[in-house]
N, C-alpha and C positions, 0 to 999 in steps of 0.2 A: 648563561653567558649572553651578554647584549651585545647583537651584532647587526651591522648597517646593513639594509636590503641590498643586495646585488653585489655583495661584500663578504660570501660564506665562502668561495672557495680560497680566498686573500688570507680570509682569516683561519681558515682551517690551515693551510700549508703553513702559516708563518707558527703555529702551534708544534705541530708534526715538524718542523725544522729546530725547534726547540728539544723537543721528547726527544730526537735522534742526539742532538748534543749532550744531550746527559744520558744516553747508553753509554754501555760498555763496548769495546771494539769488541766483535764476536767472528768466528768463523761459520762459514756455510757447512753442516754438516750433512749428513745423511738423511738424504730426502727420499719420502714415500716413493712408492712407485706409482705415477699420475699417468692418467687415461685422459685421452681426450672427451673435452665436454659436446663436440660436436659430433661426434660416433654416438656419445653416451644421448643424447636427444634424437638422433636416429634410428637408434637401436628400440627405443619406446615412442617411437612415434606414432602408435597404436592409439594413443592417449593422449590429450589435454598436456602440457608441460605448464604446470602452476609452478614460480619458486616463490612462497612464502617468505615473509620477511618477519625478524623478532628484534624490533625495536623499542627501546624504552623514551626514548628522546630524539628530538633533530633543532638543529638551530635556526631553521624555518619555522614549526610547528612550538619549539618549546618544549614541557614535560609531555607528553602521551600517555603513559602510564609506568608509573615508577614501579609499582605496587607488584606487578603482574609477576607469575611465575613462570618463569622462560621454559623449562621443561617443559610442564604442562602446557603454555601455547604451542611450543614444537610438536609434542604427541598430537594432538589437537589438530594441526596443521598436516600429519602427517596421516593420521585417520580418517580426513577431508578429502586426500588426495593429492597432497603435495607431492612434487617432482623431486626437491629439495627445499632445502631452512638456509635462509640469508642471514644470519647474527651479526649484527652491529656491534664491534668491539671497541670504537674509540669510548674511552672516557672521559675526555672533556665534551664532546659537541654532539654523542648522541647517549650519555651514559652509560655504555656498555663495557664489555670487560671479556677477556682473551677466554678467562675460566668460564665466560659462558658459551663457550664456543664449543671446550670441552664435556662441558656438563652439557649441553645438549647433541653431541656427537655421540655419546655415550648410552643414551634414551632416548635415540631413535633408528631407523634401517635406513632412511635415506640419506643420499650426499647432505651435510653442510657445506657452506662458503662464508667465507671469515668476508665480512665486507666492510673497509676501512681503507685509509688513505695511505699509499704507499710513497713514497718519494725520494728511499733512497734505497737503491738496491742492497749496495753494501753490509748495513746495518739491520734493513730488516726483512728480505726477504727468505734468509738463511733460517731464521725463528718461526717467521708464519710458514713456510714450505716443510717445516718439523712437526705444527702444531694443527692442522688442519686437514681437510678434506678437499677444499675446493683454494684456489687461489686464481683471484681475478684482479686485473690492475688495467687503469683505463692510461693509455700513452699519452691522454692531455694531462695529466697531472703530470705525468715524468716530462713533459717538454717547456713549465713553466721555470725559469729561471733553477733549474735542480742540478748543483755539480755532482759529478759523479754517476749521473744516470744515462743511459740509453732510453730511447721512446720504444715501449715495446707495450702490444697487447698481448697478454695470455693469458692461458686457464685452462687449470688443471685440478682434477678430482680425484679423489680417490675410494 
């Protein structure tokens, strides 16, 4: 995707208000039971906090590696010494995909964190709080022109 320098978060949210429009209206169901992240880097403060990141794509950089097998970089990442696995789930603007959030949650002991654009509570934070380990949402995103939202920072692991 071609996009104007200084133009990727314009462009990303005007995407992400699209995807929301053709979901299904869904309810918030039964969510994990989340720990705080900041006890949880306390508790291992013994150690380095690396969070690794598994990305295929960004609309700054372009491709990075399409190729690559997410698993195997998460184990890899995580036999290194990683703290936790950052997975890149959007599919338009970094390649990535929800099922590898999964499939690497599955194939390792550390937290993951689903890392992608949130912008409307309603719609999608009842999916990714069912699908995940980590949920992290930056309040500048919830504060740009988003009905329906409150500005909230949180994060939660499990």
């Amino acid at each position: 995707m071609n996009i104007k320098k200084g133009k990727f978060l314009e462009t990303i949210l005007a995407e992400k208000r699209l995807e929301i429009a053709k979901m299904p209206e869904e309810q918030v169901g039964k969510v994990r039971q989340t720990y705080n992240f900041y006890d949880y880097l306390k508790k291992h403060s013994d150690q380095l906090q690396v969070i690794a990141e598994v990305k295929k794509a960004s609309p700054s950089l372009g491709d990075i590696n399409l190729e690559v097998d997410i698993v195997d970089q998460a184990k890899n990442y995580e036999q290194a010494g990683a703290s936790m696995i950052s997975v890149l789930t959007d599919p338009v603007f970094f390649k990535g995909n929800i099922e590898y959030l999964r499939e690497i949650s599955e194939n390792v002991q550390i937290p993951t964190l689903n890392n992608d654009f949130i912008i409307d509570k309603n719609k999608s934070i009842g999916q990714l709080m069912r699908e995940q380990q980590l949920f992290y949402s930056l309040s500048q995103f919830l504060k740009i022109n988003t009905p329906n939202s409150k500005a909230s920072t949180t994060t939660h692991f499990h």
